[in-house]
C-alpha positions as CSV (number, residue, x, y, z in Angstrom):
1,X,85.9,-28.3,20.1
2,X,85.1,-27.0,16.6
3,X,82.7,-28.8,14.6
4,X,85.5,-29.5,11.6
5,X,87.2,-31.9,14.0
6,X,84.0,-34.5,14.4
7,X,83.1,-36.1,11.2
8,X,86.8,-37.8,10.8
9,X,86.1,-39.3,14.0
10,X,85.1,-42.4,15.5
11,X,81.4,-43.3,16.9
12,X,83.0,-43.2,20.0
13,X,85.5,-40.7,20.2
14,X,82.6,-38.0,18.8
15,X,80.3,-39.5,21.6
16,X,83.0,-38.8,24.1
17,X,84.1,-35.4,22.9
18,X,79.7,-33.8,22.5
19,X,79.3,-35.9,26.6
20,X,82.5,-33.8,27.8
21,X,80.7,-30.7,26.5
22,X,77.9,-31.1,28.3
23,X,77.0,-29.4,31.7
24,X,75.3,-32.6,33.6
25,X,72.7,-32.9,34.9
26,X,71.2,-32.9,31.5
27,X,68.1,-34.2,29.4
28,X,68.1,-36.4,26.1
29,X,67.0,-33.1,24.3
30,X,70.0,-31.7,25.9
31,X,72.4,-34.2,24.7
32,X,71.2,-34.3,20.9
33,X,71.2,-30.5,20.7
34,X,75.0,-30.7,22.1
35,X,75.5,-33.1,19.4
36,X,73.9,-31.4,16.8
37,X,75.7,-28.4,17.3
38,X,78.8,-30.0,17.6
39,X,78.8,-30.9,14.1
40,X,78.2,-34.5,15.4
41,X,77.3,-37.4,12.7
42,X,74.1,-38.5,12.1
43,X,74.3,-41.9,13.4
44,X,75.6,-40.6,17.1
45,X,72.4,-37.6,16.6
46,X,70.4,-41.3,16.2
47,X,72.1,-42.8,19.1
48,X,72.0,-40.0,21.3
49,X,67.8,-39.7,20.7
50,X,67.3,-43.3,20.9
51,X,68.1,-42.8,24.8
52,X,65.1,-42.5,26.9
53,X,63.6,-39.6,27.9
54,X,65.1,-38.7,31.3
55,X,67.6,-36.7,33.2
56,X,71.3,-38.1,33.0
57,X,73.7,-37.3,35.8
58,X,76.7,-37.8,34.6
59,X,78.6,-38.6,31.0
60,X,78.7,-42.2,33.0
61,X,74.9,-42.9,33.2
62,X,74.9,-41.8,29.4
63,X,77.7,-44.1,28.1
64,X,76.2,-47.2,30.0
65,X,73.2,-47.1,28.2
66,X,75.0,-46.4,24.9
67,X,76.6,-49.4,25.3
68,X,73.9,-51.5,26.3
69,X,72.0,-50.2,23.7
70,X,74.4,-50.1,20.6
71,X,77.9,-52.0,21.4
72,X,80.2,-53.0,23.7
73,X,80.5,-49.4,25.6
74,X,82.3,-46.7,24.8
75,X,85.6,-45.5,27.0
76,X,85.1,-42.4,27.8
């Protein structure tokens, strides 16, 4: 994934593409520094550290509490 591809991208898509990145299990800090370095937007960097401050252990147990949090869900 290069960071050029992100910022034309949808909330979700860019959430899907930084969570398929990551190595789970993985920590909030984890997840915005994936994001961040990604190139990621600044509303998913928001999203992503509005989670709480735990372990996730999967992109599954991430998404669900996107989704709760902020929309509908994301399809990941």
């Amino acid at each position: 994934m290069t960071a050029s591809s992100i910022p034309g991208e949808s909330i979700d898509l860019q959430i899907s593409d930084v969570l398929s990145e990551i190595h789970f299990p993985a920590n909030k800090d984890a997840l915005v520094d994936a994001a961040r370095e990604a190139g990621a937007s600044n509303e998913v960097l928001s999203m992503l550290d509005g989670l709480p401050e735990q372990d996730y252990a999967d992109v599954d147990s991430v998404t669900r509490l996107i989704g709760g949090n902020f929309g509908p869900g994301l399809s990941v």
